[in-house]
Structures are given as structure tokens and as C-alpha cells.
py3Dmol code that shows the C-alpha trace and the ligand (Angstrom):
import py3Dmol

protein = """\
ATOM      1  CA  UNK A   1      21.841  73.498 131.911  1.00  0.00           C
ATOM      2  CA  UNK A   2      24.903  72.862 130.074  1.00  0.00           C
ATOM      3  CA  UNK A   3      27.227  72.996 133.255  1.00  0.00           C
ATOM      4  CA  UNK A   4      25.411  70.311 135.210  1.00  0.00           C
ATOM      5  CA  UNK A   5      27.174  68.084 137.340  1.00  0.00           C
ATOM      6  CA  UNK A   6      30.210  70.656 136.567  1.00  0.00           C
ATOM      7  CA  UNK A   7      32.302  71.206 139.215  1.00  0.00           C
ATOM      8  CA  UNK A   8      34.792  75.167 138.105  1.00  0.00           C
ATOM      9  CA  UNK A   9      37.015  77.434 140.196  1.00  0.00           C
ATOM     10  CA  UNK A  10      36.451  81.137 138.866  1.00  0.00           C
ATOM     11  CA  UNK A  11      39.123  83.785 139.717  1.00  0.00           C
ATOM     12  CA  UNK A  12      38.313  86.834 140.352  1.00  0.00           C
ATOM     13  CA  UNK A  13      34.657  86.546 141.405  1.00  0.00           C
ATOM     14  CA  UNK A  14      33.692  89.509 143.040  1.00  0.00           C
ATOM     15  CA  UNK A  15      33.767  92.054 140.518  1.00  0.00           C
ATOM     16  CA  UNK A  16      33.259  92.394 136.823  1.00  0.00           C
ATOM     17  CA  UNK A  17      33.761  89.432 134.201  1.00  0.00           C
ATOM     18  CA  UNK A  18      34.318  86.774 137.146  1.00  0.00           C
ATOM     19  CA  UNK A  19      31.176  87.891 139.014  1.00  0.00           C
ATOM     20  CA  UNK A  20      29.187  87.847 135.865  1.00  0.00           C
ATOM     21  CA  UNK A  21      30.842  84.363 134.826  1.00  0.00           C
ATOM     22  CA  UNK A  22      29.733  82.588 138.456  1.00  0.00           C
ATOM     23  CA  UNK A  23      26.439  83.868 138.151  1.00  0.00           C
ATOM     24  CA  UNK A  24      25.777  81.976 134.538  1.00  0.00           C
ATOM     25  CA  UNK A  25      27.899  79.086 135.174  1.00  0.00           C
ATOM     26  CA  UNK A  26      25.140  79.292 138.688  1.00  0.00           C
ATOM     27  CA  UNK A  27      22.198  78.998 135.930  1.00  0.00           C
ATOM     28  CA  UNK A  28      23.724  76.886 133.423  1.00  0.00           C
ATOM     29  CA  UNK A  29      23.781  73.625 136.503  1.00  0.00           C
ATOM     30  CA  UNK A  30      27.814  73.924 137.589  1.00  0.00           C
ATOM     31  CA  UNK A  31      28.799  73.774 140.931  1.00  0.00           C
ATOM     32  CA  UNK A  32      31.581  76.330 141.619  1.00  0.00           C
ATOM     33  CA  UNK A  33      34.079  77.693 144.391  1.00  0.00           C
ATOM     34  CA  UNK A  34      34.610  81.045 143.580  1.00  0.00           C
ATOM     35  CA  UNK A  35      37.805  83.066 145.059  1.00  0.00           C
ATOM     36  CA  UNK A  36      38.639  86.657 145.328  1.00  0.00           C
ATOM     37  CA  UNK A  37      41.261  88.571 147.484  1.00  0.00           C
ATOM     38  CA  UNK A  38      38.408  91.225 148.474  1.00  0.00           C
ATOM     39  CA  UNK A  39      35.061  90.306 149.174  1.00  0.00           C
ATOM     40  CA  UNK A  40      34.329  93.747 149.830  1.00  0.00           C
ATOM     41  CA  UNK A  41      30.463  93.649 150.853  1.00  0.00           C
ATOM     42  CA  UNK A  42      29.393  90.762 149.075  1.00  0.00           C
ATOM     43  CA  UNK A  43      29.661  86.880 149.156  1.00  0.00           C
ATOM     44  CA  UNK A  44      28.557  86.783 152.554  1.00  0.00           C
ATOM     45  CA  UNK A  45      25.513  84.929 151.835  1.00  0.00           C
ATOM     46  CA  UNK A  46      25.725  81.074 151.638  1.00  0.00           C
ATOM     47  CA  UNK A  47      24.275  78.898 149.301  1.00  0.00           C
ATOM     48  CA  UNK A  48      23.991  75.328 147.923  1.00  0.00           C
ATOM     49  CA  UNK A  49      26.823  74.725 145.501  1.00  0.00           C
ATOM     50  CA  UNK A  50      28.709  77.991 145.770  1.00  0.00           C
ATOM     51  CA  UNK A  51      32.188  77.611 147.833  1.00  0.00           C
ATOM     52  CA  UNK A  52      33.650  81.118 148.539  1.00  0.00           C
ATOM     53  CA  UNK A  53      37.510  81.719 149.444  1.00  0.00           C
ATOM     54  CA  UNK A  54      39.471  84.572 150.567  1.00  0.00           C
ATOM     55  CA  UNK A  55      42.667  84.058 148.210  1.00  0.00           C
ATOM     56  CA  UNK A  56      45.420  86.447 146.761  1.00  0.00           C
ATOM     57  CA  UNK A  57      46.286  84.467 143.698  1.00  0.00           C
ATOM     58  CA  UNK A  58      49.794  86.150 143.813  1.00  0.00           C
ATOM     59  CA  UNK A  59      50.784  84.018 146.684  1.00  0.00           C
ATOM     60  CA  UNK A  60      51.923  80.464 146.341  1.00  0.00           C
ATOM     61  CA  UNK A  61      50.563  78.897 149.826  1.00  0.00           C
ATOM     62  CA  UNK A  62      47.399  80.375 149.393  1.00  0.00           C
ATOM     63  CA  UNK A  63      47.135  79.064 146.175  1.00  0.00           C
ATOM     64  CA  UNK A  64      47.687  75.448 147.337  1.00  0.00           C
ATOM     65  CA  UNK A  65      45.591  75.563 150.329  1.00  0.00           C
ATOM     66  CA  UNK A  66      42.832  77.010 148.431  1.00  0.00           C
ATOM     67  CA  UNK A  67      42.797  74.961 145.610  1.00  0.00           C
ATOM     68  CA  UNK A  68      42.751  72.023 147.849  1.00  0.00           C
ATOM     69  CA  UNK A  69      40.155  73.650 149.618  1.00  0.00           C
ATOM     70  CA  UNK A  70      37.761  73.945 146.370  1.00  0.00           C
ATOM     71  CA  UNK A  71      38.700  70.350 145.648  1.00  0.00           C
ATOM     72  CA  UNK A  72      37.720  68.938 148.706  1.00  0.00           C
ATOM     73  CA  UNK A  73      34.336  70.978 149.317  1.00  0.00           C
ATOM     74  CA  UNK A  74      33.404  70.261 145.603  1.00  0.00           C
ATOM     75  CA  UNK A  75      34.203  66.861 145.540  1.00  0.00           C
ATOM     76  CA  UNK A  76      36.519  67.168 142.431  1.00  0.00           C
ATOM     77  CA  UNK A  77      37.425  69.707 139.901  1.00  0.00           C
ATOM     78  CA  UNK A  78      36.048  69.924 135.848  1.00  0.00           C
ATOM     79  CA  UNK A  79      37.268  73.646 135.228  1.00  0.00           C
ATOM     80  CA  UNK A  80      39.356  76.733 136.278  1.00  0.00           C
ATOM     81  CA  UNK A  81      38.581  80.036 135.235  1.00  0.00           C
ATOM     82  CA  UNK A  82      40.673  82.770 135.715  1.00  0.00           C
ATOM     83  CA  UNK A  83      39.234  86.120 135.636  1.00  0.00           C
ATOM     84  CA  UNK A  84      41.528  88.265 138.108  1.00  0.00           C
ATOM     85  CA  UNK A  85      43.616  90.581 136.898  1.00  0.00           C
ATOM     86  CA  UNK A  86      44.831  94.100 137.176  1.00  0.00           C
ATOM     87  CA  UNK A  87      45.084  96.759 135.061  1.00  0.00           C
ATOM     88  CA  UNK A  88      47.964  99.417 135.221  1.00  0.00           C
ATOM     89  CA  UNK A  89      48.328 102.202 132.663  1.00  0.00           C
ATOM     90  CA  UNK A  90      51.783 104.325 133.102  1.00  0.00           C
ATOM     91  CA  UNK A  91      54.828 105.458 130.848  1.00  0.00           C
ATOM     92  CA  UNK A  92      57.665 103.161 131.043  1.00  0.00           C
ATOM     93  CA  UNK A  93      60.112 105.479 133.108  1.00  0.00           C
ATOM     94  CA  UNK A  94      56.930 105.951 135.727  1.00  0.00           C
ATOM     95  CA  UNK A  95      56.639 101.905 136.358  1.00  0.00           C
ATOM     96  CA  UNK A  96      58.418 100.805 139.375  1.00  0.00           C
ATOM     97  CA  UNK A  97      59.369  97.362 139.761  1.00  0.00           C
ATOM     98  CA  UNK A  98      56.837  97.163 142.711  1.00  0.00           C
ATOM     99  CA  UNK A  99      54.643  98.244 139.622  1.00  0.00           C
ATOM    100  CA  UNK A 100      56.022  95.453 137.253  1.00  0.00           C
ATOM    101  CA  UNK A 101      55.866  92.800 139.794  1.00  0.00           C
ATOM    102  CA  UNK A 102      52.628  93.342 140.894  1.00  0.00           C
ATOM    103  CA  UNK A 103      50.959  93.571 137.472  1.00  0.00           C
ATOM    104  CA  UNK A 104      53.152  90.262 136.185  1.00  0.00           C
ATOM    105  CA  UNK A 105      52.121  88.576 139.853  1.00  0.00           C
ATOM    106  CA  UNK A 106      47.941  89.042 139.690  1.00  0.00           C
ATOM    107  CA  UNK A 107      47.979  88.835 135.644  1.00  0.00           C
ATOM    108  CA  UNK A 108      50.448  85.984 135.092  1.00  0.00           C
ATOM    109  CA  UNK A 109      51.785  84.042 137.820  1.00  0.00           C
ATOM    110  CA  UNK A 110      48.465  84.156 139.555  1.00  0.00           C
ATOM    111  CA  UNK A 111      46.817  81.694 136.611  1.00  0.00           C
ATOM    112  CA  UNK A 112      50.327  79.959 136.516  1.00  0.00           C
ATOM    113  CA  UNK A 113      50.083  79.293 140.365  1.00  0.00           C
ATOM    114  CA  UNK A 114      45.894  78.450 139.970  1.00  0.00           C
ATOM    115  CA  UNK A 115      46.689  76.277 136.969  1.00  0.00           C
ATOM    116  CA  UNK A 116      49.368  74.188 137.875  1.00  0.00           C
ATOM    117  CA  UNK A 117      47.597  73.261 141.419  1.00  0.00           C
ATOM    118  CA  UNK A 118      44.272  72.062 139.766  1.00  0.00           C
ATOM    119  CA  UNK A 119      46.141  69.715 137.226  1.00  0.00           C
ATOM    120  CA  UNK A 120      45.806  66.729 138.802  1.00  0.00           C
ATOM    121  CA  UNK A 121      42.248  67.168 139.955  1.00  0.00           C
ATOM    122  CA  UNK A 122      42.022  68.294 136.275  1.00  0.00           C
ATOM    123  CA  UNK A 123      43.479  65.665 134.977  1.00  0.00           C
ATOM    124  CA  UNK A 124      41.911  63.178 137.104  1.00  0.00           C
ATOM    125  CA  UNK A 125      38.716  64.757 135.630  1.00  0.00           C
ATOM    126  CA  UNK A 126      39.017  63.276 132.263  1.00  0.00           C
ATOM    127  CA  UNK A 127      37.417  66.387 130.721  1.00  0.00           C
ATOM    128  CA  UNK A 128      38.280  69.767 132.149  1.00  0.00           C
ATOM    129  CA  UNK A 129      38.878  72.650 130.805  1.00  0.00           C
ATOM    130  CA  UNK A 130      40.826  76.021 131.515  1.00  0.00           C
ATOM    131  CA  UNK A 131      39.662  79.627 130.803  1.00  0.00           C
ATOM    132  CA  UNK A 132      42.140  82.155 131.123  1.00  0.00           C
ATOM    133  CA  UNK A 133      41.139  85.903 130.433  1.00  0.00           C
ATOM    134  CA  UNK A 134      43.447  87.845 128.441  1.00  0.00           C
ATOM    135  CA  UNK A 135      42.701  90.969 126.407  1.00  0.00           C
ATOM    136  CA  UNK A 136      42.968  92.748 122.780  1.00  0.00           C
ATOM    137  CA  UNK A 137      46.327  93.866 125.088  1.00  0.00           C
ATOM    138  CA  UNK A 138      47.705  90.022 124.546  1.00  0.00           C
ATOM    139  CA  UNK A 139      47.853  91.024 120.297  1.00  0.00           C
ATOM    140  CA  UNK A 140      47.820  95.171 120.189  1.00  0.00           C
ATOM    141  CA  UNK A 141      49.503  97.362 122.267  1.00  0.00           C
ATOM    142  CA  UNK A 142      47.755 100.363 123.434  1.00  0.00           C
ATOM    143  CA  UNK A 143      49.669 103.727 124.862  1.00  0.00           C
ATOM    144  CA  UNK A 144      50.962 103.367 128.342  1.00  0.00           C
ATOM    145  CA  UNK A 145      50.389  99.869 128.802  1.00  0.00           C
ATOM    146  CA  UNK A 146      53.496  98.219 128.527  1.00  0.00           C
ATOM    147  CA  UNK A 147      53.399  95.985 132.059  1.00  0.00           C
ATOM    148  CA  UNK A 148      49.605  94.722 131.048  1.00  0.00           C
ATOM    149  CA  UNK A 149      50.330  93.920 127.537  1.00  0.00           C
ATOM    150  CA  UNK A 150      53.420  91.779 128.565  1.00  0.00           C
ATOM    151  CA  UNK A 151      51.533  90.343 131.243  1.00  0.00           C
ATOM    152  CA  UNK A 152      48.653  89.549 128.527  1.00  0.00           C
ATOM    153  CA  UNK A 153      50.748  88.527 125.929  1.00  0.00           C
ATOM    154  CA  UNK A 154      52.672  86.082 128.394  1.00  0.00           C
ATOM    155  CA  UNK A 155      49.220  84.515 129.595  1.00  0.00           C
ATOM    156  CA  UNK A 156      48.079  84.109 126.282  1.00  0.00           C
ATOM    157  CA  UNK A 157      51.405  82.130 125.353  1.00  0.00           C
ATOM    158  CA  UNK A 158      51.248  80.247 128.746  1.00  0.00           C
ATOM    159  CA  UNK A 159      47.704  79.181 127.910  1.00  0.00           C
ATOM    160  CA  UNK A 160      48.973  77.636 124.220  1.00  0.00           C
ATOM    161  CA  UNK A 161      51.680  75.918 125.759  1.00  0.00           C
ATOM    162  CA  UNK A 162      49.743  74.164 128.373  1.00  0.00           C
ATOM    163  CA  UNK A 163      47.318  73.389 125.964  1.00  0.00           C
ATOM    164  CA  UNK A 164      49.909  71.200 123.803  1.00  0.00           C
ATOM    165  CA  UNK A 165      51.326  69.891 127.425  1.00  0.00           C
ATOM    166  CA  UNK A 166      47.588  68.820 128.486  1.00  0.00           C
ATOM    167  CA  UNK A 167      45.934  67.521 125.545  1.00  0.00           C
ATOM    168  CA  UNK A 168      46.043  63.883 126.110  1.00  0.00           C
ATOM    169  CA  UNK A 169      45.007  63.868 129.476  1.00  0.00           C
ATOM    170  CA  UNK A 170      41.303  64.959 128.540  1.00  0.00           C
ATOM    171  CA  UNK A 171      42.220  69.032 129.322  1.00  0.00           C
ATOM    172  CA  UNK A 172      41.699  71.951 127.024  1.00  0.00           C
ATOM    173  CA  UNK A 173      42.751  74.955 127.972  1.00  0.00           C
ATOM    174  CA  UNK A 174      41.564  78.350 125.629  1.00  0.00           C
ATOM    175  CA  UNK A 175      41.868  81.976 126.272  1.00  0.00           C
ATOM    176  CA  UNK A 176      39.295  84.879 125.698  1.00  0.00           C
ATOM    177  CA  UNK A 177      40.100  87.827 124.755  1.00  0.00           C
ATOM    178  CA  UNK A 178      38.024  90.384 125.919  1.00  0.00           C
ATOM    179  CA  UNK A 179      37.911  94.619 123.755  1.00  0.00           C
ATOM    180  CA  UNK A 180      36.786  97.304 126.779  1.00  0.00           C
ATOM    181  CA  UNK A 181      34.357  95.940 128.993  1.00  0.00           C
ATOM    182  CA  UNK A 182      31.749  97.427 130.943  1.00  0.00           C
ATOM    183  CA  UNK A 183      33.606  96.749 134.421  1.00  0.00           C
ATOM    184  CA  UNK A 184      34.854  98.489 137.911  1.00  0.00           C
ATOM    185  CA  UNK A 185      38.178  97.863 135.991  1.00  0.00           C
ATOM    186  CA  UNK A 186      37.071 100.255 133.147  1.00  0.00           C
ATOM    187  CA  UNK A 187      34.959 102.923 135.904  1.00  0.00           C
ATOM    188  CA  UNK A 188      38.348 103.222 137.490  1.00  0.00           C
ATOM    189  CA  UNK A 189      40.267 103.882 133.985  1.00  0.00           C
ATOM    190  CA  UNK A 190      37.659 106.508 133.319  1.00  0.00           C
ATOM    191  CA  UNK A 191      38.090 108.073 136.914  1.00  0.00           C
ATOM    192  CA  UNK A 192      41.364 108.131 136.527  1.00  0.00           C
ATOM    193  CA  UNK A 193      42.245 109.568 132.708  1.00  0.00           C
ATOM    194  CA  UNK A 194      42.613 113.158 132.837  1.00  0.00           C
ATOM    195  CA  UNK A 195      39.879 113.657 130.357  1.00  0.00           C
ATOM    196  CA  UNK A 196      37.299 111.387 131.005  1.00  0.00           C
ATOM    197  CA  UNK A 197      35.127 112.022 128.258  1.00  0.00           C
ATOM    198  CA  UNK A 198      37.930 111.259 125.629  1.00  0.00           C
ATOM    199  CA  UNK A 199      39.194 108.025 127.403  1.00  0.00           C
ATOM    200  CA  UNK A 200      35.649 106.745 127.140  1.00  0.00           C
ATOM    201  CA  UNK A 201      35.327 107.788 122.678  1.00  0.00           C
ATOM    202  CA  UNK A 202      38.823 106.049 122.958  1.00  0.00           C
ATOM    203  CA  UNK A 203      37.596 103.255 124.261  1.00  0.00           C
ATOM    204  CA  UNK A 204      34.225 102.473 122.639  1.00  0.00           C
ATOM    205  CA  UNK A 205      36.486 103.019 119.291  1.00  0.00           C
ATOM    206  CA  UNK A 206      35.680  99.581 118.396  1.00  0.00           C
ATOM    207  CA  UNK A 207      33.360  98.418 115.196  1.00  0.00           C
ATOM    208  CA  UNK A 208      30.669  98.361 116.950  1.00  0.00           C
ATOM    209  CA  UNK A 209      31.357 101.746 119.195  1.00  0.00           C
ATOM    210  CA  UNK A 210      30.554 100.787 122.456  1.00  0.00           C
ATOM    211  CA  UNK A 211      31.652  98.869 125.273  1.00  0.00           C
ATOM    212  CA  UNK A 212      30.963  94.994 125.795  1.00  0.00           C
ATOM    213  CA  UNK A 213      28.799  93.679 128.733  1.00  0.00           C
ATOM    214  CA  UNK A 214      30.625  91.236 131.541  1.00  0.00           C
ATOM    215  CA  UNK A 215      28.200  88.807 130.680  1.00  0.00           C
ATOM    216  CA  UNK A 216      29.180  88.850 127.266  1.00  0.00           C
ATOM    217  CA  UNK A 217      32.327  87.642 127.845  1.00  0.00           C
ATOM    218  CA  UNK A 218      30.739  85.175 130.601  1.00  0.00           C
ATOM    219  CA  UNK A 219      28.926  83.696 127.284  1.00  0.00           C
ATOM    220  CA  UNK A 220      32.371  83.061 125.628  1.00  0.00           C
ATOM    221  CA  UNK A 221      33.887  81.547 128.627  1.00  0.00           C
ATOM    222  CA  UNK A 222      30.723  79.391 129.084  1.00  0.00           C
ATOM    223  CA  UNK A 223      31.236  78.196 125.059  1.00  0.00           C
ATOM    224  CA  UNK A 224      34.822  77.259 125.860  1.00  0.00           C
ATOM    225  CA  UNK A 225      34.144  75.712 129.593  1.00  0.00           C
ATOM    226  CA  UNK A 226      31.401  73.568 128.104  1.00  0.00           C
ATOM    227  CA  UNK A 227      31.345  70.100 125.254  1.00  0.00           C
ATOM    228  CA  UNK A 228      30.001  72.622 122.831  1.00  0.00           C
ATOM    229  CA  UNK A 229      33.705  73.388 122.155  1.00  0.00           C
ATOM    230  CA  UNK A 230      35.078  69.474 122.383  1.00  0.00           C
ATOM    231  CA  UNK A 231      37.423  70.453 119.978  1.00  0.00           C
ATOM    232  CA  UNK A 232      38.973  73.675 120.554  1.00  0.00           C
ATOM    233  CA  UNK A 233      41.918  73.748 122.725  1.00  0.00           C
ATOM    234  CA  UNK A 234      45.171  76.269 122.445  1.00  0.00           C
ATOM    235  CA  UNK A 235      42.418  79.205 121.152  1.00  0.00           C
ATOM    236  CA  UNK A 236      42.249  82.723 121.586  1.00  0.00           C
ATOM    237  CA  UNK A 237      38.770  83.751 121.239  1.00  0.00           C
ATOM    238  CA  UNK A 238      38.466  87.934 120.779  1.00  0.00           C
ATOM    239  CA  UNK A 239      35.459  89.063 122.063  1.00  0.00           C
ATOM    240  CA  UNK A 240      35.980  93.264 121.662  1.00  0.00           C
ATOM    241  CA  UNK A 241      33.653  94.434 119.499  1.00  0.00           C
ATOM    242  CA  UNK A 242      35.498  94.012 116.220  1.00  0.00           C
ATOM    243  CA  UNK A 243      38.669  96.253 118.131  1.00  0.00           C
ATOM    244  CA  UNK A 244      41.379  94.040 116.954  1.00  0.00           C
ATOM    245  CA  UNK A 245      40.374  91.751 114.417  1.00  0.00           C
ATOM    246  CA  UNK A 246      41.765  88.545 115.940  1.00  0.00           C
TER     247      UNK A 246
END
"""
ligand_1 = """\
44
NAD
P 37.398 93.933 138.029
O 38.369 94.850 138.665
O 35.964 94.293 137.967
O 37.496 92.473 138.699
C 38.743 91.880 138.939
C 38.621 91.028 140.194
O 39.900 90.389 140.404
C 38.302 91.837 141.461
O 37.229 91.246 142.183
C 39.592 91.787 142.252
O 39.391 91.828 143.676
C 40.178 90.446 141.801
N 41.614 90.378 142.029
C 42.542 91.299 141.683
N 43.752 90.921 142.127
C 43.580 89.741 142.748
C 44.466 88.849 143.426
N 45.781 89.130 143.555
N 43.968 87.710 143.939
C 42.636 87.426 143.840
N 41.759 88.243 143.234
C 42.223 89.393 142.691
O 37.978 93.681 136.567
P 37.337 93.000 135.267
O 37.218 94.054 134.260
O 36.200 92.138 135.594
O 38.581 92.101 134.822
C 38.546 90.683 134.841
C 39.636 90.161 133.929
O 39.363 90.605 132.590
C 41.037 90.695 134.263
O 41.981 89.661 134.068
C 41.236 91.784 133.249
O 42.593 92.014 132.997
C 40.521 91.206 132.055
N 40.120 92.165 131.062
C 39.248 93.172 131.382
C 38.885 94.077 130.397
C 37.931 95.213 130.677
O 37.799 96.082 129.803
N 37.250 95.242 131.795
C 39.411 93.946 129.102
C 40.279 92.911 128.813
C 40.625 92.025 129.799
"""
view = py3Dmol.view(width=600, height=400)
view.addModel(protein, "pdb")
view.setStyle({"model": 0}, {"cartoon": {"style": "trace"}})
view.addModel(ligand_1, "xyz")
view.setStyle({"model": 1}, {"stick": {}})
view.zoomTo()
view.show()
């Protein structure tokens, strides 16, 4: 139980690398409060030490209030862990500014807004850390992708810079960096590519040619949220498979 007594605000919980993340930080002893904009049939059930909140992390207000929220029911906070995101994949003269805005808002200013609410439970912590998911798209641009790679590459350089800013108050703050993972995220890609069966070659084209598992990256996250990395802060740890040798 190398959570225990942990008290960690995951992102994006519903679905995919969050949902997988909860679930082990669950078995591993940490208390959590876990927020998604959409529910969708789960998280109705209740349970001792799991906090759920309705929250678009896009929106300043209900970033406050929910944070505050988490604080209060968990008696403190020792972690964040930001796992939502979206993914868009269009040509540049296709990508609206709704587009661009709403890919920068969920991917960027979402962990910006999350982040810089928790730092004084944070810091009042002593020892917390911060998790923020980024991708192989934060180093290596793919076709297409141009809003999620900035909005990767930003978070990755946000995370290094609040890693220098929080040091000395007891807070390290890493990035993972996840190749194609087995997620609603990627089923949607698929659905969407006009030839399915190429987009999914194309994206088990990694050394080890397949896709990585959601809990996979929950295992990295759990390494960097836990004192078995006391002294990494500022990181990027790749977790893809061998797809872009960071
Ligand atoms: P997913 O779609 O399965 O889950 C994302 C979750 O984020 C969903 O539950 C969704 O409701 C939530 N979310 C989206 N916008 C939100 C908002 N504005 N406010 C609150 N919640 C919101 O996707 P996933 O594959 O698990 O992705 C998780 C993270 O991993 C994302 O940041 C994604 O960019 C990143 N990532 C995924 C892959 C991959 O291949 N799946 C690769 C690299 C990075």
C-alpha cells in the first residue's frame, strides 16, 4: 500500500488512463476525489474514501469550488493528477478557433487552473506531488495534430517550470508521457480514420508493436505520485512502447 494515508485529485476519472489510475491509487491505500465533466453511467456508487465531482476543468469557478470541495471532504491534499484531455486530429486550415480553444482549454489551461488551486493545500502538504499526462505529441509531431502537440508540448513546459517554482516547498511535479494507449480516446481515433485498419498498424508502429494498457501508464503515475521517486521532479517519463525514444 504505497499510497496510504495519501490523500490525490485525479482528472479525468471516468474513462481511460484516469479511470485506470483511481482504481490503483484505490489498491495501493490513497484516498482520492476523482472529477470528470461526464459521468456518463458510472460513479454513481458511493464508497469509503472515493469523493466524486462533476467538473469541466476548462472553467475557472468550477475549478475553485471543486478543488475546495476535494480539500475539504479529504481533509487535505498530497497529489493532483491530471489525466483529462482531448484529442483533436485536423489539417491546420480545417481547425477553427472554437477548435484551438477548446483543445488548449481541456489540455492546458485545465491542469493550469487544477494546479494552481491545489498549491497551497499542496504546499501545506509538505510532500505532494503533481502528475500531469502529456504524450509522445509533447516531443514528436505526428500528421494533423498541430492543436494537441502545442497543447502537449505547452503542458510539458508548464510542468518543468512549476517544478523549479515548487521545489522548496516539499512539491514535485513530473509528467508522463504516454505512446498510443488502449483507451475510448484511441476507439474513437480508430472510428473515426477513414481506414481503420491502417490507423491502427500506424499506431501500434512502436518497438514493441502494439498498444500500451491504461494501467500501464497508471503504474508510471503511481512511481512518480509515490516516495519511490523522492528525487525526481521536472521529469518527463515516456511510457510508448519505445515510439519516441525519450
Ligand atoms: P479518455 O477519453 O478515455 O478519457 C479522458 C477523460 O477526460 C474522459 O473521462 C473525459 O470525460 C474527461 N474530460 C475531457 N474533457 C474534460 C473537461 N473539460 N473537464 C473534465 N474532464 C474532461 O482518454 P484517455 O486516453 O484516457 O486520455 C487521458 C489523458 O492521456 C489525456 O490527457 C490524453 O491526452 C492523454 N494521452 C492519451 C493517449 C492515448 O493514446 N490514449 C496518449 C497520450 C496521451
Amino acid at each position: 500500500m504505497i499510497l496510504a494515508g495519501r490523500k490525490i485529485l485525479i482528472t479525468g476519472a471516468a474513462s481511460g488512463i484516469g479511470r485506470a489510475t483511481a482504481a490503483l491509487f484505490r489498491a495501493e491505500g490513497a484516498a482520492v476525489a476523482l472529477v470528470d465533466r461526464d459521468w456518463g453511467s458510472g460513479g454513481a456508487g458511493e464508497e469509503d474514501g472515493v469523493f466524486r465531482y462533476t467538473c469541466d476543468v476548462t472553467g475557472e469557478d468550477s475549478v475553485n469550488e471543486t478543488v475546495a470541495a476535494a480539500e475539504r471532504d479529504l481533509g487535505g491534499l498530497d497529489g493532483i493528477a491530471n489525466c483529462a484531455g482531448i484529442s483533436l486530429r485536423k489539417p491546420l486550415e480545417d481547425i477553427s478557433l472554437a477548435d484551438w480553444n477548446g483543445v488548449l482549454g481541456v489540455n492546458l489551461t485545465g491542469p493550469y487552473l487544477v494546479c494552481r488551486a491545489a498549491v497551497p493545500a499542496l504546499k501545506a502538504s509538505g510532500k505532494a506531488t503533481i502528475v500531469n499526462v502529456c504524450s509522445g505529441a509533447s516531443f514528436r509531431p505526428t500528421y494533423h495534430f498541430s492543436a494537441y502537440c502545442a497543447s502537449k508540448g505547452g503542458l510539458l513546459m508548464f510542468t518543468r517550470a512549476i517544478a523549479f517554482d515548487l521545489a522548496a516547498d516539499g512539491v514535485r511535479v513530473n509528467a508522463v508521457c504516454p505512446g498510443v494507449i488502449d483507451t475510448p480516446m484511441i476507439e474513437r481515433a480508430v472510428a473515426r480514420a477513414p481506414d481503420p485498419d491502417a490507423a491502427i498498424a500506424r499506431f501500434k508502429a512502436n518497438a514493441m508493436q502494439r498498444y500500451g494498457t491504461p494501467e500501464e501508464i497508471a503504474k508510471v503515475i503511481l512511481f512518480l505520485s509515490s516516495d519511490a521517486s523522492s528525487f525526481v521532479t521536472g521529469s518527463a517519463y515516456s511510457a510508448d512502447g519505445g515510439l519516441t525514444y525519450h
